[in-house]
C-alpha positions in Angstrom: -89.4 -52.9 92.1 -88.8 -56.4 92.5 -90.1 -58.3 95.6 -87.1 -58.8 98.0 -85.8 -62.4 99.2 -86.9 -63.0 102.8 -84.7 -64.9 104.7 -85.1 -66.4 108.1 -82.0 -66.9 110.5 -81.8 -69.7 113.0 -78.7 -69.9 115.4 -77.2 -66.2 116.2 -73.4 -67.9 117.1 -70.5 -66.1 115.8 -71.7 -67.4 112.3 -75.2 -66.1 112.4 -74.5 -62.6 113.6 -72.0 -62.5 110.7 -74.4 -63.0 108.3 -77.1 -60.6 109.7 -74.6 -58.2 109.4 -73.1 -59.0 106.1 -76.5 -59.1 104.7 -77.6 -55.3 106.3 -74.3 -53.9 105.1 -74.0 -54.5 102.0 -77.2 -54.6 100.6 -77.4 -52.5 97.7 -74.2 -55.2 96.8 -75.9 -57.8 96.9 -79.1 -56.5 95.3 -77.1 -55.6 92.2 -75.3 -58.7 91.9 -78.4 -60.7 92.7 -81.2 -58.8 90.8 -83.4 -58.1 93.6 -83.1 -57.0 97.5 -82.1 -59.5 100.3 -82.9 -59.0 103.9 -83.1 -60.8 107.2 -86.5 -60.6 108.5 -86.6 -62.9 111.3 -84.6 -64.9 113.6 -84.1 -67.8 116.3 -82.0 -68.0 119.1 -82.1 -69.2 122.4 -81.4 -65.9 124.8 -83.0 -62.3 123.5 -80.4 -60.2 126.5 -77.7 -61.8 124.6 -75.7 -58.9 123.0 -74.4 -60.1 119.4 -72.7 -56.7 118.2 -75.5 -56.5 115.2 -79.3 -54.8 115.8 -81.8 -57.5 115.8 -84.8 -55.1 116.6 -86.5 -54.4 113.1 -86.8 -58.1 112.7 -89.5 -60.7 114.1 -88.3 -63.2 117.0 -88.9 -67.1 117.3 -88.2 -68.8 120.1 -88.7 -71.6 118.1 -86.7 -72.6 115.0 -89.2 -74.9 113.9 -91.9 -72.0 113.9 -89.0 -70.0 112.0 -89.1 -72.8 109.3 -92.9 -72.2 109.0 -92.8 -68.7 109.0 -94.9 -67.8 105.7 -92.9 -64.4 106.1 -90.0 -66.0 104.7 -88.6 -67.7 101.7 -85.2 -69.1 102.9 -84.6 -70.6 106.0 -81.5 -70.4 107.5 -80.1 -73.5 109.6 -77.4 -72.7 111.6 -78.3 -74.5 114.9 -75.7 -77.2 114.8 -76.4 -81.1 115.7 -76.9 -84.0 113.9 -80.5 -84.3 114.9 -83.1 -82.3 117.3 -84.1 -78.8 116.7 -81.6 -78.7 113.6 -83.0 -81.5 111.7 -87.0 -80.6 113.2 -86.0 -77.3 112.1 -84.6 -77.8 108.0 -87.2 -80.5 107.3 -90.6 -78.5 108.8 -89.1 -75.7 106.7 -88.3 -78.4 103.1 -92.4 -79.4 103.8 -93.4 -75.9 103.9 -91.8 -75.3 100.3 -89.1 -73.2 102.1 -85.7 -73.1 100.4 -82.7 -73.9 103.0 -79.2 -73.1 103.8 -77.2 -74.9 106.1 -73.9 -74.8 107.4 -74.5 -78.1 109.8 -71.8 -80.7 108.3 -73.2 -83.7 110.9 -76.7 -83.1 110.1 -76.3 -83.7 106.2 -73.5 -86.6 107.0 -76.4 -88.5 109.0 -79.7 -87.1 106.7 -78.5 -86.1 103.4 -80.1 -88.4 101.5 -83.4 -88.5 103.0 -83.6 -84.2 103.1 -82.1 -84.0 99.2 -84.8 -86.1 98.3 -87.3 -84.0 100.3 -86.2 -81.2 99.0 -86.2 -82.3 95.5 -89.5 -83.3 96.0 -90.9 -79.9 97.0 -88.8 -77.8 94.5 -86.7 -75.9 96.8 -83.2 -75.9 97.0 -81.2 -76.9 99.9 -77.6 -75.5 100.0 -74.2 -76.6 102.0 -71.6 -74.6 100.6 -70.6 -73.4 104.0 -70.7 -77.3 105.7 -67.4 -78.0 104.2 -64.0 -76.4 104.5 -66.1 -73.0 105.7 -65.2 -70.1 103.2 -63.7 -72.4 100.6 -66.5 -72.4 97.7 -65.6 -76.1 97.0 -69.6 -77.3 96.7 -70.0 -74.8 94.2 -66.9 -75.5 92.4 -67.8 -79.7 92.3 -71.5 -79.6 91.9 -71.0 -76.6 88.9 -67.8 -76.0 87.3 -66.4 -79.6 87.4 -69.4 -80.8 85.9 -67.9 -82.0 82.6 -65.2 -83.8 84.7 -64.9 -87.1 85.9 -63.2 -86.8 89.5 -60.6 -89.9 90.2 -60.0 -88.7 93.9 -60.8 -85.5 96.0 -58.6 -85.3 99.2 -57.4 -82.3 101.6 -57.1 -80.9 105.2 -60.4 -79.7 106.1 -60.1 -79.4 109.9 -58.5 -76.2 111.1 -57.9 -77.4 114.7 -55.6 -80.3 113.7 -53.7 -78.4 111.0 -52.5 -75.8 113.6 -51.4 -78.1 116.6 -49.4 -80.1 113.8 -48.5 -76.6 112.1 -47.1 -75.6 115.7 -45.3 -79.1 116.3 -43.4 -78.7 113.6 -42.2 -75.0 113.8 -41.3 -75.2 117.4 -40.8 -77.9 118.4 -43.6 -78.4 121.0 -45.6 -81.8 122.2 -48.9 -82.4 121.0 -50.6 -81.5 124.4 -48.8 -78.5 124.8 -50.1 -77.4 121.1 -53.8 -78.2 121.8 -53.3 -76.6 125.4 -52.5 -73.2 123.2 -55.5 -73.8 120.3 -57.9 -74.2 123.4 -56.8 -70.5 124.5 -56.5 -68.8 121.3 -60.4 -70.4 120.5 -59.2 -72.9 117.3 -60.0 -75.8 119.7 -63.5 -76.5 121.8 -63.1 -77.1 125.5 -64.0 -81.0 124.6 -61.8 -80.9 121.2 -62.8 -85.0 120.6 -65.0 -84.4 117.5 -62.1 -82.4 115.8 -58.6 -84.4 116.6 -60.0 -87.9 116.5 -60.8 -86.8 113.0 -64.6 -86.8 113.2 -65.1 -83.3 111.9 -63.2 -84.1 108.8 -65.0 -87.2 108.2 -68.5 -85.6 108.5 -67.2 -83.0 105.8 -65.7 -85.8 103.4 -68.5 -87.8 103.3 -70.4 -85.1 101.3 -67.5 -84.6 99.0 -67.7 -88.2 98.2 -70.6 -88.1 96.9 -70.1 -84.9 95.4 -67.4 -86.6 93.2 -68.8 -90.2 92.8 -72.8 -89.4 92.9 -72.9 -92.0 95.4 -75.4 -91.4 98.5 -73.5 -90.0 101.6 -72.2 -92.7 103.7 -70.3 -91.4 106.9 -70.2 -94.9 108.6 -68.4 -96.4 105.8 -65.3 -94.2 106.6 -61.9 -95.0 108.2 -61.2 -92.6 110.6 -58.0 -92.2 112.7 -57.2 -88.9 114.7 -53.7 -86.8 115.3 -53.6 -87.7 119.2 -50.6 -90.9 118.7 -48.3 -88.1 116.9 -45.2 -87.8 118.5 -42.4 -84.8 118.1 -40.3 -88.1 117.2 -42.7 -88.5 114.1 -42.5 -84.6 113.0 -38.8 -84.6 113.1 -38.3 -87.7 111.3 -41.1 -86.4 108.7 -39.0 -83.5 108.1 -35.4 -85.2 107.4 -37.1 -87.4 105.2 -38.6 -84.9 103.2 -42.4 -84.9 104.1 -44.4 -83.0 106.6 -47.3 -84.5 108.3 -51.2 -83.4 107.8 -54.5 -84.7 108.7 -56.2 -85.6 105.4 -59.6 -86.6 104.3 -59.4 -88.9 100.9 -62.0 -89.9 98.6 -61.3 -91.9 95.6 -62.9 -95.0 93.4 -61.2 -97.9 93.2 -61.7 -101.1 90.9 -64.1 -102.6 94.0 -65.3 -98.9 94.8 -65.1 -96.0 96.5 -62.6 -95.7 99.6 -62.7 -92.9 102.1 -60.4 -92.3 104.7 -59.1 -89.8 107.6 -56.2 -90.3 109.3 -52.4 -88.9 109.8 -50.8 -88.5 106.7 -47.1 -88.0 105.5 -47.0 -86.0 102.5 -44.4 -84.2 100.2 -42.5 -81.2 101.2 -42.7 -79.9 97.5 -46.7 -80.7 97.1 -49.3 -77.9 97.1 -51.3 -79.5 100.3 -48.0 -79.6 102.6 -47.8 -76.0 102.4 -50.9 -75.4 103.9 -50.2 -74.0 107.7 -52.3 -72.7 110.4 -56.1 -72.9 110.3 -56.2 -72.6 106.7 -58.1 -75.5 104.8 -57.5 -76.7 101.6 -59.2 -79.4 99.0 -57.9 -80.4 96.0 -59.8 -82.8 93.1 -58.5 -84.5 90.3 -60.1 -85.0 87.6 -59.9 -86.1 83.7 -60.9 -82.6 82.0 -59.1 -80.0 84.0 -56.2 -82.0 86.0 -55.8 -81.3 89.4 -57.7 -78.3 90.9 -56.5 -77.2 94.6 -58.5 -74.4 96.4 -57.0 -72.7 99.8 -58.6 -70.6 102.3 -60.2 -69.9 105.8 -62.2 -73.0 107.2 -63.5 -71.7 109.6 -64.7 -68.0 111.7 -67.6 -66.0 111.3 -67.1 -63.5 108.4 -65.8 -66.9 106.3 -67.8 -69.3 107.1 -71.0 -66.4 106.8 -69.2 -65.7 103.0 -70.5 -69.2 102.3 -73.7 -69.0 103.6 -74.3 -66.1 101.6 -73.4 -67.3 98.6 -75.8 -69.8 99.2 -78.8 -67.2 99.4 -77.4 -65.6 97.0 -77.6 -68.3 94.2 -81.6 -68.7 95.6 -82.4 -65.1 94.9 -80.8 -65.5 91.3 -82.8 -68.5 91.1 -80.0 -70.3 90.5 -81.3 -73.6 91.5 -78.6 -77.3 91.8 -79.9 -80.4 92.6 -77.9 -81.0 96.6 -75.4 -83.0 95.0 -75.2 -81.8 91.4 -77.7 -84.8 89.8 -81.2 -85.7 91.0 -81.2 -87.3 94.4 -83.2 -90.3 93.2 -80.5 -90.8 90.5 -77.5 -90.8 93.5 -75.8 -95.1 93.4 -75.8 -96.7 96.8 -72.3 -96.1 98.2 -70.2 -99.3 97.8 -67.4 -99.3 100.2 -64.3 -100.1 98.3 -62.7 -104.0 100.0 -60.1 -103.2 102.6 -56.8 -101.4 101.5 -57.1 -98.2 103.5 -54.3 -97.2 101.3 -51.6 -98.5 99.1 -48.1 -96.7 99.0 -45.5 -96.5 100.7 -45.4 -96.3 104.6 -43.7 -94.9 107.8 -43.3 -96.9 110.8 -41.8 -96.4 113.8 -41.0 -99.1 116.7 -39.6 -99.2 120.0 -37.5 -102.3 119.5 -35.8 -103.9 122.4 -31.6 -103.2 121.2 -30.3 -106.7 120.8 -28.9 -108.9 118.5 -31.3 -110.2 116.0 -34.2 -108.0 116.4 -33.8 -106.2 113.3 -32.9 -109.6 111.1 -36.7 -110.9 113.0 -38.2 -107.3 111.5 -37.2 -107.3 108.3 -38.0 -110.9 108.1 -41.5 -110.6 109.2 -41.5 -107.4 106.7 -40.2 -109.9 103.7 -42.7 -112.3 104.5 -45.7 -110.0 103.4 -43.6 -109.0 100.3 -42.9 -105.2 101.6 -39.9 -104.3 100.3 -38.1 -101.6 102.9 -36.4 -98.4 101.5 -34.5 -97.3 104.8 -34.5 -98.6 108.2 -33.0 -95.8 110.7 -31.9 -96.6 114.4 -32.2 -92.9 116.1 -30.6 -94.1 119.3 -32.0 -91.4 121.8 -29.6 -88.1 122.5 -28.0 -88.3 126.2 -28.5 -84.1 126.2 -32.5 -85.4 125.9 -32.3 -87.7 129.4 -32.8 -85.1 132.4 -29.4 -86.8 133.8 -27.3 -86.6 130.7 -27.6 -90.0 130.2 -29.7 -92.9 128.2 -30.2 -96.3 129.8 -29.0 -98.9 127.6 -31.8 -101.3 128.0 -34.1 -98.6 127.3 -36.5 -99.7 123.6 -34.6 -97.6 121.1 -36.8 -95.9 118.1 -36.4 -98.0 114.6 -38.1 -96.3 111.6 -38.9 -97.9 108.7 -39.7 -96.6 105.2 -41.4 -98.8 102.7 -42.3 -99.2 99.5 -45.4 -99.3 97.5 -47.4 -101.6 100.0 -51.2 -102.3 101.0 -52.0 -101.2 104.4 -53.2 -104.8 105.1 -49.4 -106.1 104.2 -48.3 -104.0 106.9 -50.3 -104.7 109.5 -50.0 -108.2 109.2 -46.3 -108.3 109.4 -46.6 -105.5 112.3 -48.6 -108.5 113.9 -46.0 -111.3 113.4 -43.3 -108.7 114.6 -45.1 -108.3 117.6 -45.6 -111.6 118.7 -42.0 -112.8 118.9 -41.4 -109.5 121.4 -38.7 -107.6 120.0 -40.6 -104.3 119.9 -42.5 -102.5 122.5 -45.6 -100.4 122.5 -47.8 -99.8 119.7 -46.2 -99.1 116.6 -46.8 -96.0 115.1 -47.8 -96.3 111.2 -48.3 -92.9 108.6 -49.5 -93.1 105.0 -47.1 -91.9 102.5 -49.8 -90.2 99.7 -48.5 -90.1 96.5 -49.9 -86.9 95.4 -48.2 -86.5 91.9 
């Protein structure tokens, strides 16, 4: 009989009791489709009591996930800890300099250390996987690092945080204000108590950065990404979106320019009749184009337990095939130092909405300001506020009124400049609001 793949499991969350269970249950599954057994023989957590739904007691306890990583009971260490650093990093490198292979599902801990730990791991002959770092049950490592690998990849973009795409989801459908939407994903568990990290557009960012060099073999570079969040959207913005024709996502791009690669996160307008704006809810989705194949788009959960632990065990999967990748689908040593492309942020067209004090002349000074940076304007729209929307049935006439403007093809510097100049003679109020229109055909 052939020797069975031991593997080790650090962190029992919601993720890691998934997989101990997954694992158990379907065992003689994964033996035939792998070629020889798998099973959990040991595992790290911080509380023993804790009840998980998933028997723990045929297999060895560490209190200590860096004694886990040196276990010489087990082949494949497990890293599902969480944390850019500490007992995560401790943790997946004590295990690389044992000879251990590892899995990981810690998106923050290979956007800070990817580089360094690929080129551990390369060194020691193990394999370290991610499948389940990015966009959670979507196999979108696999698909890049494997079956794209006779394509050249022009641009990978997509929503890949589940929080964000469900308070903008909810927004739209009913109507509701972007507190009230994030007050509900907080109940219902899509949102932590302190949701910063996901709808200031951090999460996202973490997961793009290895899809960028996934695409570009170009070493991970978080840092170099812009990185704007969901909070300044406005029920104003949604419906506006949605007359024009568009619907509003959070989207992480990725794509090489003439000066390099850019990657960005931030609030994005995109076509009603495109695949990406009819993704709703806490799905994910990532599409890539490339010149072989065309445009690819994959869909599913991006996050949860039984999802996010289909990835994971994938990943274990490939090491008890010995299917072995190099982490980012060419050797590590071989990865380009990421060149940030100059700043453009985007180029296309733009949405903008102003508060604009309702006098003579103010839209002449706008448009002149716009001219100025050669952006040519497609619509301007005065939505003069409803009187049934003012608790007295009324709207006060020196009140800012809300201009939106649609552009062009423009650079995002363009705009910003002339946003500057239109500032500064005092016609508007407030900070404008300003959405990317992606050209996704």
């Amino acid at each position: 009989m052939t020797e069975s793949l031991k593997v080790g499991v650090a962190g029992l969350g919601t993720v890691g009791a998934s997989v101990v269970r997954i694992v158990k249950n379907k065992a003689k599954q994964l033996e035939s489709r792998c070629g020889r057994p798998i099973e959990v023989v040991a595992v790290s957590a911080r509380s023993r009591s804790k009840d998980r739904g998933v028997d723990l007691s045929s297999m060895e306890w560490f209190d200590d996930p860096v004694a886990l990583a040196q276990a010489p009971g087990i082949d494949v260490f497990v890293e599902l800890v969480g944390g850019d650093s500490g007992s995560a990093e401790d943790s997946v490198r004590a295990a690389l300099n044992a000879g251990k292979h590892v899995v990981t599902a810690n998106k923050a801990l290979l956007a800070k250390h990817a580089v360094s730990l690929s080129r551990l791991a390369e060194e020691k002959g193990v394999s370290l996987n991610y499948e389940a770092a990015v966009a959670g049950g979507i196999p979108i490592v696999k698909t890049m690092r494997e079956s794209l690998a006779g394509n050249s990849v022009s641009r990978v973009y997509g929503i890949m945080n589940g929080t964000c795409n469900y308070i903008l989801t909810r927004m739209e459908r009913e109507g509701l204000s972007f507190a009230e939407c994030l007050a509900d994903a907080q109940r219902l568990g899509y949102a932590e108590a302190d949701p910063t990290f996901d709808i200031e557009g951090h999460d996202t960012a973490h997961k793009l950065s290895l899809l960028t060099s996934l695409a570009f073999g170009c070493e991970v570079d978080s840092d170099a990404i812009y990185v704007e969040g969901i909070t300044s959207i406005t029920t104003d913005d949604i419906r506006a979106a949605d007359e024009l024709g568009y619907r509003i996502k959070l989207l992480g791009v990725a794509q090489r320019t003439d000066t390099g690669v850019e990657q960005r996160v931030h609030p994005t307008m995109v076509p009603k009749h495109s695949a990406i704006a009819r993704i709703d809810g806490v799905l994910n989705a990532v599409a890539v184009d490339a010149d072989a194949v065309g445009e690819v788009v994959l869909v599913g959960p991006g996050a949860g337990g039984d999802a996010t632990a289909s990835s994971v065990i994938s990943d274990i999967a490939d090491i008890a095939r010995e299917d072995g990748m190099p982490v980012f689908g060419q050797a590590a040593t071989s990865l380009e130092p990421y060149t940030k492309a100059r700043m453009r942020l985007h180029e296309g067209g733009y949405y903008i909405r102003l508060a604009v004090d309702d006098r003579p002349g103010a839209f002449a000074t706008i448009a002149k300001h716009m001219a100025e940076k050669n952006i040519s304007l497609q619509s301007i729209v005065q939505n003069r506020r409803d009187p049934a929307l003012a608790s007295d049935g009324a709207v006060d006439p020196d009140e800012p009124q809300p201009v939106i403007l649609i552009t062009h093809e423009t650079t995002e510097l363009a705009v910003r400049e002339a946003l500057e100049l239109i500032a500064a003679e005092k016609v508007t109020f407030g900070a404008p609001q300003m959405l990317r229109i992606e050209k996704l055909d």
